[in-house]
N, C-alpha and C positions, 0 to 999 in steps of 0.2 A: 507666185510662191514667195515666201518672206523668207529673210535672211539676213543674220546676226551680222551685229555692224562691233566695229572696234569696239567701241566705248561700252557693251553689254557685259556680261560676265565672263568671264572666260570658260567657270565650269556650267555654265548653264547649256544643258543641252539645245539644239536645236530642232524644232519642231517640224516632227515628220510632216511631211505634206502627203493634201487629201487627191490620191488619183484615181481615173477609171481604171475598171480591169484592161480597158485596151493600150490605155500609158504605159502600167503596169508589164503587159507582153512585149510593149516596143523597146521597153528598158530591159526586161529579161531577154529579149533576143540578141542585145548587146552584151549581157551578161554570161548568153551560153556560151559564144563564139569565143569570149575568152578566155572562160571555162574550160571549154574545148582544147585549146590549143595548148595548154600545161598537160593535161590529161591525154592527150595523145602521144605530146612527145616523149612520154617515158615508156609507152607501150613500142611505141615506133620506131625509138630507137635499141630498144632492149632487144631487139629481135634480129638485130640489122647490124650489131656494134661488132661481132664477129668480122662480117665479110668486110668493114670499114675499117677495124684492123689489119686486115691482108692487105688491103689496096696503100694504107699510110704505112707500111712495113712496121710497124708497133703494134703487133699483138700482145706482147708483154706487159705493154702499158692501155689497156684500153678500159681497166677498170679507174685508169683516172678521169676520162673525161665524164663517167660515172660521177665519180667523188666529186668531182669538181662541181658540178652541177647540183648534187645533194648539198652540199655544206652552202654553195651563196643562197640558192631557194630557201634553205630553211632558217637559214639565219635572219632571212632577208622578211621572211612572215612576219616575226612579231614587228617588225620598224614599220612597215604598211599598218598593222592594225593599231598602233602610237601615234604615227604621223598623221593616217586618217581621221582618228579620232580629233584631233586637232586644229588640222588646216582645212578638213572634207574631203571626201571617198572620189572626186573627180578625179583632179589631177593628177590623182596617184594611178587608179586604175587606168585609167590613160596614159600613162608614163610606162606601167608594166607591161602593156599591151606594144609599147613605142621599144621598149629594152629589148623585149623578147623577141622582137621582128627583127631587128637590128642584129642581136644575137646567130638567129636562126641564118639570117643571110651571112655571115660571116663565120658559121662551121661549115654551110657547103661551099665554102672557098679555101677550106684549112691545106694545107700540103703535108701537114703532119702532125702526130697525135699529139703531139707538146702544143700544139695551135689548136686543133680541134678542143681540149680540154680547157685551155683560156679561153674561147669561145662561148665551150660551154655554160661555163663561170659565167658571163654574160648574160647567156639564156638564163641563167638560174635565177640573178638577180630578181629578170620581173617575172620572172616564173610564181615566183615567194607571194606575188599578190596578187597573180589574176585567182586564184581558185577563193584565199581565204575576204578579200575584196569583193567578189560578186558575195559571196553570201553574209558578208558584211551590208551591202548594197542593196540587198535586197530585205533583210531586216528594216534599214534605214527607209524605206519604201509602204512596206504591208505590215499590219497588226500580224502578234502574234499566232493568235488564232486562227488567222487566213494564210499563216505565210508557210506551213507545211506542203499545202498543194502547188506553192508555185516550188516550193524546193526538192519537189519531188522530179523537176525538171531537170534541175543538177546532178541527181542521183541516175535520171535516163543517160543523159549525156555522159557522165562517169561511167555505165556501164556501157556503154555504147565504144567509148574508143578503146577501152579494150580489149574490142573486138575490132573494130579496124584497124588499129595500131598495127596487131603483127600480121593482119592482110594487106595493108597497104607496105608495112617495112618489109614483108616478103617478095612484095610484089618488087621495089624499087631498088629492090637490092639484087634480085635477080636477074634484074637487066644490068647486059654489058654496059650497054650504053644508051643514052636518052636524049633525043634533041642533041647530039655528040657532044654530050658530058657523060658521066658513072653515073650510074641510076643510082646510089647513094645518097650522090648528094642532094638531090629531088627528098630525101627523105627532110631535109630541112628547111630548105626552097620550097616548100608546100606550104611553111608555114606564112610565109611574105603576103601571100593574097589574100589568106585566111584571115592573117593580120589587120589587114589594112579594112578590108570587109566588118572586123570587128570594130575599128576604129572610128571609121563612118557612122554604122549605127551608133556604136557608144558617145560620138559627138555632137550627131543630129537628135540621141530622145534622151538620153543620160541629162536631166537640169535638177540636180538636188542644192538647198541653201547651203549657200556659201559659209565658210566659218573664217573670220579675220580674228584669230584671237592670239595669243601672247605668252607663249609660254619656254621655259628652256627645253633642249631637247637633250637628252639623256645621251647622249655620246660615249660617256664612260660604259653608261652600262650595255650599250650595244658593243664596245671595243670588249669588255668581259663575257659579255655572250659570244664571241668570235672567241677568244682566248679560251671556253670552257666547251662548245663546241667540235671545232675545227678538228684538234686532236679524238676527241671520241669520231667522229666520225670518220677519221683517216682511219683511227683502229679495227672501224668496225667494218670497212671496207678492206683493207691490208693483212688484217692479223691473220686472216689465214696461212697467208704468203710467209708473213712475218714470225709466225709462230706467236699463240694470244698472252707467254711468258718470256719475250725476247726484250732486249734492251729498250728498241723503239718503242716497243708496245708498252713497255712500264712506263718511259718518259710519256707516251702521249697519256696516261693514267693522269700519271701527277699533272701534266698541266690543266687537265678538265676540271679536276677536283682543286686548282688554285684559282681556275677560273669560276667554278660555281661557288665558291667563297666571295672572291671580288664583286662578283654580279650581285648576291645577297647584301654584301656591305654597300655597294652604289645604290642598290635599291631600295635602304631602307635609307641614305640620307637626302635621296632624290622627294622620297617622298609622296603624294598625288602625281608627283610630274616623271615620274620613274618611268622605265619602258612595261614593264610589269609590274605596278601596285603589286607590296606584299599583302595588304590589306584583303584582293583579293579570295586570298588563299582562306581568310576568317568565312565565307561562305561555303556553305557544302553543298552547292548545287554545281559552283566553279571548281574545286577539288575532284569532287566524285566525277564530273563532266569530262574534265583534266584526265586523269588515273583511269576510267574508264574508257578513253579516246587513246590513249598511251598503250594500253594493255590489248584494243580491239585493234587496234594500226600491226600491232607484233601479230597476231594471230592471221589477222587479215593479207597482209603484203607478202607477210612471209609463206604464207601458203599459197597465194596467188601466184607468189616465183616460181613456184615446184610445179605448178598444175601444166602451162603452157610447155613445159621441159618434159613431163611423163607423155601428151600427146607424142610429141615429137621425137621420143627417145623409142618408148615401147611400142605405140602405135605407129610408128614411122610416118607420120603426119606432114605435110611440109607446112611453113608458118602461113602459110595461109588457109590452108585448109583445117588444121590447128587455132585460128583463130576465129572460124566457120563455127567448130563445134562445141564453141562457150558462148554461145549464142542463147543457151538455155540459163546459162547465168546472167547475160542480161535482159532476158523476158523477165527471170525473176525480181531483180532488180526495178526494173519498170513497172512489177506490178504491182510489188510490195510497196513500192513510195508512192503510188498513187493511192492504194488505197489507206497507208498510212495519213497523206494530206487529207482526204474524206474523214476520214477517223478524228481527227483531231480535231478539224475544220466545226464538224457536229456535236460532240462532245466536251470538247476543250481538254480534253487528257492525252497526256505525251505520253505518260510511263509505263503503261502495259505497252509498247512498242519494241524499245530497247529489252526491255524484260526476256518475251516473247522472239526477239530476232536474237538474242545472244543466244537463248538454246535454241533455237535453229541452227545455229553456227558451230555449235558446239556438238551437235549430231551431225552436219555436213561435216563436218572435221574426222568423226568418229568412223561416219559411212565411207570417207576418204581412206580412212588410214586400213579398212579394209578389201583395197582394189588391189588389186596383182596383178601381173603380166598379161593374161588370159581374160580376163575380167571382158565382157563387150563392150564399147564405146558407149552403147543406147543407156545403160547402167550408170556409168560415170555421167554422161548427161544429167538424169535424175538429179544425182546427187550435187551436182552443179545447180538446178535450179532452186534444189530447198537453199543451196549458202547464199544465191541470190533471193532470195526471202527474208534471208536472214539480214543481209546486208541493209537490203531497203526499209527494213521496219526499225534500220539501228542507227546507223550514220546522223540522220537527219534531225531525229529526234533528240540525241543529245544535243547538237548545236542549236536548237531552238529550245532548250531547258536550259545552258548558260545564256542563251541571249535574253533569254525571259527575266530570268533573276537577274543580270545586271546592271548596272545605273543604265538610262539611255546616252549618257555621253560616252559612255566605253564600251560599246557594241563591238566597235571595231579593235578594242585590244583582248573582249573575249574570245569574240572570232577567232582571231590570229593566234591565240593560246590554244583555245582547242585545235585547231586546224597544225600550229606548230606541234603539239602536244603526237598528233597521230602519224604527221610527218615522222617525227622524232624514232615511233613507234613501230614503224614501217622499214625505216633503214634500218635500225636492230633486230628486226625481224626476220629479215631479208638476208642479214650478215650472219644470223645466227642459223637460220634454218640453211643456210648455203651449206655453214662448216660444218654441219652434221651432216649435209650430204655429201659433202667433198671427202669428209675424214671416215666417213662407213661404207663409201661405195667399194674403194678396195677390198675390204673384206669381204664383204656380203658377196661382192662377186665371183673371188674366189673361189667361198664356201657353195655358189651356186654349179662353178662346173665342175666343181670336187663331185658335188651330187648327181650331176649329170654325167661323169666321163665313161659310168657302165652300160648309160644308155645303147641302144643297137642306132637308135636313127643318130645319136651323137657323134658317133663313131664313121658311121657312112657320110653322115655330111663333112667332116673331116677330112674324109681319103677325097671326097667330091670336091673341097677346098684344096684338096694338096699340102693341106697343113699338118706340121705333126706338130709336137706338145710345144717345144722351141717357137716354132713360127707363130701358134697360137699367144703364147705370150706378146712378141713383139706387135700383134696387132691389136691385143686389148689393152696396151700401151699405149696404142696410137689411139684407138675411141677413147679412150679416159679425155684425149685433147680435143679429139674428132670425133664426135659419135656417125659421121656422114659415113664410116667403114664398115659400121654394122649392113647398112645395106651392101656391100661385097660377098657378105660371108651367106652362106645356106642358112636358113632360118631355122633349124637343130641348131647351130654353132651358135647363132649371135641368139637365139630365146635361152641361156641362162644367164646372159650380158642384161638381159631387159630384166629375169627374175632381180637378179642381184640391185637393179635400182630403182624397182618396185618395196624391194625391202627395205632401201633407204629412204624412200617415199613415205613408207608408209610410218615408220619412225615419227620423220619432218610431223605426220598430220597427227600423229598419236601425243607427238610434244605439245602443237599447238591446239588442240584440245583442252590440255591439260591448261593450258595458257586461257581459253578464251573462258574455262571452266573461272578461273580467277575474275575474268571479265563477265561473267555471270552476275556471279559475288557482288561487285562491284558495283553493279549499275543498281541493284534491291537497294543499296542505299542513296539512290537519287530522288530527293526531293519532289512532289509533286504539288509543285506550286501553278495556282490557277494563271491563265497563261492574259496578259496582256490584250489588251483590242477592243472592241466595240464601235469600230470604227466602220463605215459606210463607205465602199468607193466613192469618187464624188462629192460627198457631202458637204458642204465648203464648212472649214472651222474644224471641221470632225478629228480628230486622232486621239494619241494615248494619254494624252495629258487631260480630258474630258473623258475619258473612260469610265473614269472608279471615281467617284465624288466621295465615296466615306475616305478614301485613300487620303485627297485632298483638304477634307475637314480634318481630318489627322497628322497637319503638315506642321505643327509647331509642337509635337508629342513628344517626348522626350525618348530618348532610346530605351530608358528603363521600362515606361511603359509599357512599349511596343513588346520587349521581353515577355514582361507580366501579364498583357491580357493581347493579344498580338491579336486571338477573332476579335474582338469587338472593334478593334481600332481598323481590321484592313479587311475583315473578310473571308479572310483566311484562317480555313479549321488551325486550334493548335499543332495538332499534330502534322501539319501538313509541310510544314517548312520551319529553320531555326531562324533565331531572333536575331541573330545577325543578316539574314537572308530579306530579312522582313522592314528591318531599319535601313536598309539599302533603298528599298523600295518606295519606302518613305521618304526619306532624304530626296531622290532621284524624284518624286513627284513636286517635293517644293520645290524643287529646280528647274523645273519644268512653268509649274507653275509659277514663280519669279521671270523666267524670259518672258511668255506670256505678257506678264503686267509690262516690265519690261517696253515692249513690243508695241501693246497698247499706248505706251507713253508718249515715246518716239512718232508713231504715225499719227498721234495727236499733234506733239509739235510741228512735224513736217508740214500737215494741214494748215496750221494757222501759219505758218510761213509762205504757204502758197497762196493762203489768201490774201494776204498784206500784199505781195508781190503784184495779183491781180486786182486790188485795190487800186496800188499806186500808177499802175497803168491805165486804171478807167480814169484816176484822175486828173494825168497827165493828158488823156482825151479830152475833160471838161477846160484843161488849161489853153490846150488850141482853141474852144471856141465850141465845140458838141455838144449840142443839148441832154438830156437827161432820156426824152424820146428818140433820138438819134444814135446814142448809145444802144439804147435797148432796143431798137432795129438790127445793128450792126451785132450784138454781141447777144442777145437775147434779153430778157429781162434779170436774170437773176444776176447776170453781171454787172448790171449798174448798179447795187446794194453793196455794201460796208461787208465785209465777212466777219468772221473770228469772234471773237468777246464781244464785237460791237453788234454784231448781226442779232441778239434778242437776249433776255433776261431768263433767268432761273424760276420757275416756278412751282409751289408744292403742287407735285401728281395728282391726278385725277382719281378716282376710287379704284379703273379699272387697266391704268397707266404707271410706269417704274419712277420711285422716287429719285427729285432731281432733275427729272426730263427739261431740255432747252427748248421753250418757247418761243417763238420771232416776235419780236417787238411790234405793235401798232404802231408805228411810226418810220416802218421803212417796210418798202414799196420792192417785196415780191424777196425778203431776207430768208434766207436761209437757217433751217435748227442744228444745231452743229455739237458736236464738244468745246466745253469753253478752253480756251487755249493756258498752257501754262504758260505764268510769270517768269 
């Protein structure tokens, strides 16, 4: 595999290399494991952060080691997909993979939630780039074209943990104790073997070219990205607590909004070398990619919070058996991205996918918001596998429509933008669909045993409770913190507790409806630009930069051109993409095309230096005394000959041979046809 040396360009991409599909699977097996391990541990420990709050006596605070963990992971994305870009996807994902383990062993050692939550901080850090890094990584790998069906492997594994998440955080939390420790702490201790497993693999098949190049690293604008995040995400995690109009709450306002001013002003004087190119933002395949990943992360996560809480609240589910019956949500998930990768694979069209899975998403929302108390599990399934439909025909497709469209040297900063982007999208989501069901449930509930109190079985399971109106309060007091008390009460008593937060439920899913209804909208305006590749596993030479030959004869075209007649020069229907989209493309191909030549130059040199080298030592053998046939006994025959410029003459081609061809001289004895060596 080649790989870019100092002295090359610094923005000259580097050339994917040509592998079999079974490289391909050895490097994705590295890529899932640590996939995996981000994606678990938010299922894992969401399920489980209760009873680790009892045991560190900090239930009060256990929504920090939440926060904490969201604010370094997401900040921590876009620096991976910067830094990657830059120095190469190795050592980073290897690095996040080495944090996260580190991390993980160091919160099951916490003694208290102020420990646990710097820990998690920790965990977060390379949390931030195992997820947006493998799918970085694996772009950097496969043609566009092909690279759906391997990413449809991310999308199994995403739906996959979780569903073991809250089986396995159920399971580890309900042990007193394990090997005599808290089965707790096993929930982060799981992660250390996991780790190191992934590690291995990703050290023995992960070999992508090296990048040694030279650039500044944007520090300001990552210190403004902390300053304009940090506070929105305290808010959007606290303001419940804090009230979303209280002192704190308006200061952490104003510092977001002074921080996304500084990040805009660092970013436009950074330049190319920014953490985020504003430039960018001039394509709409990156915007709409953005804004449609932002909108489906809210609708997404936020609904994903409430679904595992209705098992367990109304159905009285425990989390593992709760986590049993979203099972139908990741068959759908798994089927839909496989046959999305098929789809695309054949075709070459990404955009009926996202299209087509937002209203999917948008009727699983809709069928959601219509479940109540009574409703049967088998039903709610259902409707769980169409969002999983939804889901797999949507995710995927957009990050492979920004990775399409943007340079090959910034794969990894789009990545990391959409991937931040749905992050981003996911904790407002989460915070927001919480506080509508924190702030509605009192009432709704309320109004539910108001409706029930004439009931006849209300009233016997009542006297059957020993409860009168008095007691009955003090205990839907206590489920508000506890919902473990429902199960005490006669199932007359606690079914208007469940009606009441089926009505708040179904609120949460009727908002985000309305929400993914926007990310509908949204995604109609994404670009369907024909997608990258033509590339051959195997095929030595093959990748992106040989793809598109009109692309490359169009490499000294001026941008005005490319505006004015954009098909003739790329291929590309007019209507299909905008001319900034399109001059990206262009650009990104002479850069390609330059390392290339590049490349060719260099291992020209490097040749004729090797040959000199093996010159000077055949002739240091004639200087001991070795004949010419002695040599060429010992060394073979082509060793004994002159290399380089002296090995043969230039002569005009043949009728049915490339002009220029180097012929070997009549006068040396078994020379070599070479490239003539640069001066």
């Amino acid at each position: 595999m080649s790989s870019t040396t100092a002295g090359a360009d610094p923005a000259a991409p580097t050339e994917a290399p040509a592998l079999t599909h079974r490289q391909i699977m050895a490097i994705l097996s590295g890529l899932l494991l640590g996939m995996f391990l981000g994606a678990l541990d938010q299922t894992i420990v969401a399920t489980s952060i209760r009873t680790i709050a009892d045991d560190l006596d900090g239930f009060s605070l256990q929504a920090w080691a939440t926060t904490a963990f969201l604010i370094t992971s997401t900040i921590s994305t876009p620096l991976y997909g910067k830094l990657s870009d830059m120095y190469g996807r190795r050592p980073f994902f290897i690095a996040a993979i080495g944090i996260f383990v580190v991390g993980s062993a160091l919160c099951g050692i916490s003694t208290s939630m102020y420990e646990l939550a710097a820990w998690r901080a920790v965990q977060g850090l390379g949390a931030g780039g195992l997820m947006s890094l493998a799918l970085t990584i694996i772009a950097d790998v496969v043609p566009a074209r092909e690279r759906a069906k391997y990413q449809a492997w991310f999308m199994a594994v995403f739906g996959t943990s979780s569903v073991l998440g809250p089986v396995a955080g159920g399971f580890f939390a309900g042990q007193e104790s394990l090997l005599g420790l808290a089965g707790w702490r096993w929930i982060f201790w799981i992660n250390v073997p996991l780790g190191a497993l992934a590690l291995a693999v990703v050290v023995r098949n992960l070999k992508l070219p090296r990048r040694t190049t030279h650039h500044r690293i944007d520090w300001p604008g990552a210190l403004a990205l902390v300053l304009c995040l940090v506070p929105l995400l305290v808010v959007a995690e606290q303001g419940r607590e804090w009230g979303w109009g209280s002192g704190g709450a308006l200061l952490c306002y104003a510092l977001g909004v002074a921080g996304l001013v500084a990040f805009v002003l660092v970013e436009r004087a950074y330049g190319e070398e920014a953490l985020l190119p504003l430039r960018v933002f001039r394509g709409r395949t990156f915007v709409v990619g953005s804004l449609a990943s932002l909108i489906l992360g809210m609708g997404m996560f936020g609904a994903m919070a409430v679904l595992p809480q209705y098992l367990q609240v109304v159905k009285g589910s425990s989390p593992t058996v709760g986590g049993l019956q979203m099972l139908p949500l990741v068959l759908g998930i798994m089927s839909a991205s496989a046959f999305a990768g098929q789809f695309i694979a054949r075709t070459g069209r990404y955009k009926p996918l996202p299209v087509v899975g937002t209203g999917l998403m948008v009727l699983a929302l809709f069928l959601f918001s219509r479940v109540n108390a009574d409703t049967p599990v088998w039903q709610t399934m259902l409707v769980m596998l169409v969002m999983g439909w939804g889901l797999g025909g949507n995710m995927q497709p957009i990050i492979l429509a920004v990775q399409n469209a943007a340079s090959p040297r910034e794969i990894g900063v789009a990545t990391s933008s959409v991937t931040f982007f749905r992050q981003m999208g996911g904790t407002l989501g989460t915070a927001v669909f919480l506080s509508i069901l924190f702030s509605t449930l009192g009432g709704n509930v309320s109004d539910a045993y108001r409706a029930a109190a004439d009931e006849p079985s209300f009233t016997a399971g009542l006297r059957e409770a020993g409860l009168d109106q008095a007691g009955l309060q003090q205990v839907l007091a206590r489920a508000s913190d506890d919902t473990s008390v429902l199960g005490t009460l006669p199932a007359a008593v606690a079914h208007p507790f469940k009606v009441g937060f089926t009505d708040s439920t179904s609120l949460i899913y009727l908002v985000a409806a309305l929400v993914m209804v926007a990310g509908f909208v949204t995604v109609l305006f994404l670009p369907a630009l024909p997608l990258r590749g033509g590339r051959t596993h195997g095929a030595p030479g093959a990748g992106d930069a040989t793809a598109a030959p009109v692309q490359a004869a169009a490499a000294a075209v001026h941008p005005a051109q490319v505006r004015d007649h954009p098909a003739q020069l790329t291929g590309v229907p007019a209507d299909a993409a905008s001319a900034g989209e399109l001059t990206e493309r262009v650009r990104a191909e002479v850069q390609q095309a330059k390392a290339a030549q590049r490349a060719v130059e260099e291992l020209a040199a490097e040749t004729a230096r090797r040959e000199a080298a093996l010159d000077a030592a055949v002739e240091r053998l004639r200087d001991l005394g070795l004949d010419e046939a002695s040599i060429e006994a010992a060394l073979g025959e082509d060793a004994a000959a002159p290399r380089g410029r002296h090995a043969g003459h230039v002569v005009p081609a043949p009728a049915d041979g490339p002009a220029g061809a180097t012929a070997p001289g009549p006068d040396r004895l078994g020379a070599q046809a070479g490239p003539p060596a640069r001066s």
